[in-house]
N, C-alpha and C positions, 0 to 999 in steps of 0.2 A: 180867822182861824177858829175851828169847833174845839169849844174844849173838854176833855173829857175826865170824869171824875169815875174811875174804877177800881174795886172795892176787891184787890188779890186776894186768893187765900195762897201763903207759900205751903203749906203743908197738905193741899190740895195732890190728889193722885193728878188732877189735871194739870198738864204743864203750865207756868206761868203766861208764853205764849200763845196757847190754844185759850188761855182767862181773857187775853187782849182781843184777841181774833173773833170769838164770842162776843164778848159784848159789842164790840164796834160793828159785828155781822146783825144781832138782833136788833140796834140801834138805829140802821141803816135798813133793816126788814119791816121796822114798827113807824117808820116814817121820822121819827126823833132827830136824824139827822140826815139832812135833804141832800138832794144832788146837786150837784156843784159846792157845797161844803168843802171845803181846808181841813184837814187834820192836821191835828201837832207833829213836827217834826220828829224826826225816831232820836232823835237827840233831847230835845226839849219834851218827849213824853218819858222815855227812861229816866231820867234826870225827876218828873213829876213823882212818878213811878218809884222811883228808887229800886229798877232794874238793871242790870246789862242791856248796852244798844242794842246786840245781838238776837237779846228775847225781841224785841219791838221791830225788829227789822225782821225775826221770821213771819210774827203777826201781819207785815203789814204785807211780807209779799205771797202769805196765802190769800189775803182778800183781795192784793192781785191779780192772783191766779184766778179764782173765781170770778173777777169782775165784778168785785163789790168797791173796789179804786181802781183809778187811772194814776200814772205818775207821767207826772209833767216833769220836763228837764229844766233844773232851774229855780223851781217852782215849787215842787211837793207832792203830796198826796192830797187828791181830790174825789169826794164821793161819785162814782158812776151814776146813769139812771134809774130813776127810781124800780127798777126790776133789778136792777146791780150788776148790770151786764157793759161790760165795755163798748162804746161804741166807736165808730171809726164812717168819714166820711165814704159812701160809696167809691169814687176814685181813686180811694186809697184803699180799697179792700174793706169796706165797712160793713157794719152790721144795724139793726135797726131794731128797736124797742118791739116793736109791734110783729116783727117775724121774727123774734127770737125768744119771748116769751111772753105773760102777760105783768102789766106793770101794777106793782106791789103785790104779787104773787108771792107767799112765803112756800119757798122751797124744801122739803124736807128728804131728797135725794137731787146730786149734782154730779152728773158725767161730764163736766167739764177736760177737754181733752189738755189743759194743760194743766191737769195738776200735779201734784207728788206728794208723796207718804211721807209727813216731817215726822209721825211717831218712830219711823224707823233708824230716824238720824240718830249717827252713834252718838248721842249724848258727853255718856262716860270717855270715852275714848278721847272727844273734841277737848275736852276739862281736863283731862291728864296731858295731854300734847302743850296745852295752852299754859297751864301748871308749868311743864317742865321746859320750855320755851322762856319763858319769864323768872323762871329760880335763882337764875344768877345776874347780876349788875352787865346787862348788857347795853352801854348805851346808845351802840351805832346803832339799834334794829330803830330806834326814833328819830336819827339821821334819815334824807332822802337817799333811797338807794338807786342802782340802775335805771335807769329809763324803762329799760324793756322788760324789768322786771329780775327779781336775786337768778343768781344762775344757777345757782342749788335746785330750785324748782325748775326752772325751766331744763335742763338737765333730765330732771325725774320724768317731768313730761313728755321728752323725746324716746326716753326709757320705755315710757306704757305706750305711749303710741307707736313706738316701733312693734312692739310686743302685741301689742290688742289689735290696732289695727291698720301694722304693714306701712306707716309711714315712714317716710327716709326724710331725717332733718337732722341737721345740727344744735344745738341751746343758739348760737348764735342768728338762728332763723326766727327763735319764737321771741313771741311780745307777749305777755301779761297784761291783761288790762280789768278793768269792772264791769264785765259783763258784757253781754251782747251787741247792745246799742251805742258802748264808749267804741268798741272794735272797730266797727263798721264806718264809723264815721272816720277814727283816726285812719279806717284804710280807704276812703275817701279820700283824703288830706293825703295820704300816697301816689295812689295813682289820679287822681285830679277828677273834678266834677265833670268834664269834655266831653266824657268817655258815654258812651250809648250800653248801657246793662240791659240786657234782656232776663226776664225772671218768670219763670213758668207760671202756668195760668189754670186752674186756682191757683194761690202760695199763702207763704209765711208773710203776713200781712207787715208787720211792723217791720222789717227790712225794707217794704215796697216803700212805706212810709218815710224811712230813715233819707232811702237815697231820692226819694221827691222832695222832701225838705231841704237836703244838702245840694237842689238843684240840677242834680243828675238827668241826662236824658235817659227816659224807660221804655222799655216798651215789653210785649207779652209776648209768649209763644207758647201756642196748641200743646199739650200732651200727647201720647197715646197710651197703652198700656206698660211700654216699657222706660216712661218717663219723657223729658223735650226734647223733640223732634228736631235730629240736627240739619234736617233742608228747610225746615221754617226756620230755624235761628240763622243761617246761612243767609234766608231772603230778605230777615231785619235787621240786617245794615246791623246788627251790636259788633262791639269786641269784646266785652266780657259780659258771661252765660254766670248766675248765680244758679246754682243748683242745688238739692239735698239728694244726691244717687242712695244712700244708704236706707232713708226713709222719706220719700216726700213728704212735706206738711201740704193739704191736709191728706191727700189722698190716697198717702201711702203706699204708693207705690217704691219696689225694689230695683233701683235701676241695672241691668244686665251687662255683664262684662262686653259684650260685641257694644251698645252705646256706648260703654265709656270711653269704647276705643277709636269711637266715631267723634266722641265730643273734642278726644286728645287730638286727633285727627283735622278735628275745625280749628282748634289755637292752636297747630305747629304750623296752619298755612299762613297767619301773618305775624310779623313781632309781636303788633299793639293788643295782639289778644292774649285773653288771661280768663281762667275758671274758679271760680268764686265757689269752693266744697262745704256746704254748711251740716258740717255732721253733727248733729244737735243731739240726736239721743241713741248714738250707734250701739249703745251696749246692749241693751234691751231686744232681745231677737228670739223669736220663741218657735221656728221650724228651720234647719237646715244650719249649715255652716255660718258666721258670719261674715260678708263680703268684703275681704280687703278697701282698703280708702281708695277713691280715684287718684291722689297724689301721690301712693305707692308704685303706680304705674307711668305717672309723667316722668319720662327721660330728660324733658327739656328747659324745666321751671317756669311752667304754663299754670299749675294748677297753686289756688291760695288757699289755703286748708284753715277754717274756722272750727273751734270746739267748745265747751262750757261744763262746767261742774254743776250748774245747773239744775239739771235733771238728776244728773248721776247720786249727786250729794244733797243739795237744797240750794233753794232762789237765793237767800241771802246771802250765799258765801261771796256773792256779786265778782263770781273771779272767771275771766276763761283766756283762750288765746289766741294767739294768728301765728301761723304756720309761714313765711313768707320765701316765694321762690328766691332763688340765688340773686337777679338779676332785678328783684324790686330791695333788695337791700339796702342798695347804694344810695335810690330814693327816699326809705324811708330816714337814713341816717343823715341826711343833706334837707329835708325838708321837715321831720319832726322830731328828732333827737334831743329837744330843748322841750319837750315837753315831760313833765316828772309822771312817773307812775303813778297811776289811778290807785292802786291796791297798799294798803299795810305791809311793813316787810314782818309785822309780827305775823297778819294772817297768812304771808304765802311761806313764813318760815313751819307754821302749823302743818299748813297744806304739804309739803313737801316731807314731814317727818311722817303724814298719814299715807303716802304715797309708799315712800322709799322703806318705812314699816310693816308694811303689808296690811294695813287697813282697808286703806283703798279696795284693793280685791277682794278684802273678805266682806266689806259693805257694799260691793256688788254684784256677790252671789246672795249674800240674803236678801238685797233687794230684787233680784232677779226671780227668785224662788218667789217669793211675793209676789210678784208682779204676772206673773206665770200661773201661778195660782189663779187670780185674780182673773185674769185671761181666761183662762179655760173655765172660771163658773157660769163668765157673761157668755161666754161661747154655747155653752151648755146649754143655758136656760134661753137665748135667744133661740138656739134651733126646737126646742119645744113650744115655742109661740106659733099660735094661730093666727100667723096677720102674714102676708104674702111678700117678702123681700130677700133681697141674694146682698149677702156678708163678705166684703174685700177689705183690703189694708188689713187683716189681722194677725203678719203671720211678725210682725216689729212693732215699735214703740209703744205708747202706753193708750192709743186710742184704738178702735176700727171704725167704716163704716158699713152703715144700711141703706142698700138702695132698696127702692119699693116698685112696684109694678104701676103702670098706669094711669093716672086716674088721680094717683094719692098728693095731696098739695103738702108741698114741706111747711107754709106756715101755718095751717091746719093741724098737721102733726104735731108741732112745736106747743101750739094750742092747747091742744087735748091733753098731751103730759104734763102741760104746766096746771091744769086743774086738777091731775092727781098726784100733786107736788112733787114732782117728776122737771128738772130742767133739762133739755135736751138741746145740740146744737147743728142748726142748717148746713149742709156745704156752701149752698150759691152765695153766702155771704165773706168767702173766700175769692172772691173773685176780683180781679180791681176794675174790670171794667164792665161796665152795664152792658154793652153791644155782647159779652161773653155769653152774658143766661140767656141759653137761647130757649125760644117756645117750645112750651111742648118736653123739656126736658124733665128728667123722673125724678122725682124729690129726691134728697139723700141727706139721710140723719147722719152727725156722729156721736159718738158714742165714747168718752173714756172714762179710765177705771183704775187709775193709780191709788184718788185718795180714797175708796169707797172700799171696804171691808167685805168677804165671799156674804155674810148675810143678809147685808143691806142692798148688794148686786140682785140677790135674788129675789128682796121685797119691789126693789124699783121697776125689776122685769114684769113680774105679776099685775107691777100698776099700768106701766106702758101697755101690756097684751091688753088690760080692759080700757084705756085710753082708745086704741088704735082698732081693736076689733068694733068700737062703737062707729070708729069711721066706716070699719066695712060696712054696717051695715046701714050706714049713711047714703052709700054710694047707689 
């Protein structure tokens, strides 16, 4: 284990979190500490620290964000490669040092598509809940509670998601768990490894990951522009489609009410089938209405509707849920009801007074408005660029991409912005299977913009256009 000796200032404008995240980023940029390196556990460094877990636990999951760690289940946190970029075996949707940037490149602009703006977490607001949460001798909230999680929050949750977006459940459907990757396994442990998942082609990597570890048979299915094609999933023998209709990752596409009715249409023709909704960042929509959930439309409790706070709120609150049809209940109460909840009943008593108090909504119009902003500088200043590429995925979540014209190689590209401290990220490395990137196909960057401020958008642009105009004239 690396151990780290860092020197707070509490009276620093800079949060204590962004002092951790700092150091361990320029530590990890100067070579100081190598890849595959141990960090201290967010227990054992708070504790060194004489912080709240909480600060070290946002620290550690912006350097996961960025891909300056990996978390291993189990395990800990472990330095990424030396560019600080997460890697992942090709068959599992991986990526590679050498196309994705140059190694010990220090980065001084990061469109990393999976980040988010922790300066805009309500701070104050989280400290007065937490405050008043804790004011009186409450001793049951240190007892283990529900399995599925307190019903006061899951309640609230059926609440917003009735209301935001057009789900129909009972508190009795939803499960609470820690995050993304506790979900999917425990809904694993539900409907059984046996089961053949098909998961669109590019995708959201670490789900492909999750159910290849858990043994799952997988397989892929083509896109088109209106999301997976329900006569290829039809011809690969699956019975459960994971999908994101709201926003694909990466490509962003908006899945169209006629597929979805095509997709409800493929699981009412047999029982064993069932649709996997991974609506990861439905809030976030920056052109047009936002499109009801596919699960607000299943009649027949076909569809498994996965969500997370996530994005909406921040990485650490480690909280999100499953949504489960009527008829996987019975399963999950018979096979994993003897397992205790993942999450704190202090944090989801928080989470539920931030909800049912109207925070929630109001920290998701300012971060909207943010995020919107932010949107339309990159929008802006990309169509003033002299380099030849057409801009899709931008009209939701917190990334877009750039495709480019002929000619242009994506690891090339990746290249050139990585020498004018500029990180940028490939699609083809969204793929899980080699036989997918076919020849000849047109590079395509992407691009996001959560944690990067309208100024710094516009310095990074400036450096990309003389990065990539040098390619033109390469060519």
């Amino acid at each position: 284990m690396y151990e780290l000796t860092i020197n707070l200032e509490p009276g620093s404008k800079t949060p204590l979190y962004e002092q951790i995240y700092d150091y361990i980023k320029q530590e990890i940029q100067n070579g100081r500490i190598q890849s595959g390196d141990r960090l201290p556990s967010t227990r054992a460094l708070c504790r060194h620290l004489e912080v709240s877990r909480s600060t070290v636990e946002l620290a550690y999951e912006q350097l996961l964000s960025e891909g300056y760690v990996d978390a291993v289940p189990c395990r800990g946190y472990f330095v990424a490669q030396l560019d600080g970029l997460c890697q992942i075996d090709r068959h599992a949707g991986g990526v590679t040092e050498s196309q994705q940037s140059v190694p010990g490149r220090k980065y001084t602009y990061d469109f990393t598509p999976s980040g988010v703006d922790l300066k805009s977490f309500p701070y104050n607001t989280w400290r007065k809940l937490s405050k008043d949460c804790l004011s009186d001798d409450r001793a049951e909230l240190f007892r283990l509670g529900d399995p599925q999680g307190e019903y006061g929050l899951r309640r609230a949750i059926c609440d917003y998601l009735h209301q935001a977006r057009g789900v129909n459940c009972r508190p009795e459907q939803v499960i609470v768990g820690a995050g993304s990757d506790y979900l999917l396994m425990l809904l694993i442990l539900i409907i059984g490894n046996s089961r053949r998942v098909a998961m669109e082609n590019p995708t959201y990597t670490q789900a492909y990951r999750l159910f290849e570890s858990m043994c799952c048979k997988i397989c892929t299915v083509d896109m088109d522009k209106k999301g997976m094609t329900v006569d290829r999933l039809t011809a690969s023998g699956a019975d459960i489609a994971f999908v994101m209709p709201s926003h694909q990752y990466p490509l962003g596409i908006v899945m169209p009410i006629r597929r979805r009715m095509d997709l409800l249409k493929w699981a009412y023709e047999k029982e064993e089938r069932y649709i996997i909704e991974d609506d990861y960042d439905s809030e976030f929509r920056y052109k047009g209405k936002p499109i009801p959930a596919l699960q607000g439309y299943d009649s027949k409790g076909k569809v498994i509707y996965k969500g997370t706070f996530s994005k909406s709120i921040a990485p650490a609150i480690r909280l999100g849920y499953l949504v489960l049809p009527e008829p996987l209940l019975e399963e999950y109460r018979r096979k994993c009801l003897y397992l205790s909840s993942t999450v704190s009943r202090v944090d989801q008593l928080i989470l539920q007074k931030f909800i049912e108090e109207g925070f929630f909504e109001r920290h998701l119009n300012k971060t909207r408005a943010l995020y919107k902003s932010r949107h339309d500088t990159l929008l802006g200043c990309l169509k003033e660029m002299d380099v030849e590429f057409d801009i899709f995925g931008e009209n939701a979540g917190v990334h877009l991409l750039l495709r480019f014209a002929q000619g242009y190689s994506e690891e090339e590209l990746i290249r050139q912005a990585s020498h004018e401290g500029v990180r940028v990220y490939g699609l083809s490395e969204y793929y899980v299977e080699e036989s997918r990137k076919k020849e000849g196909q047109r590079a395509v960057i992407l691009l996001g913009y959560a944690n990067m401020g309208e100024d710094k958008i516009r310095e990074a642009v400036k450096l990309l256009e003389k990065a990539w105009k040098q390619n033109d004239s390469e060519k």
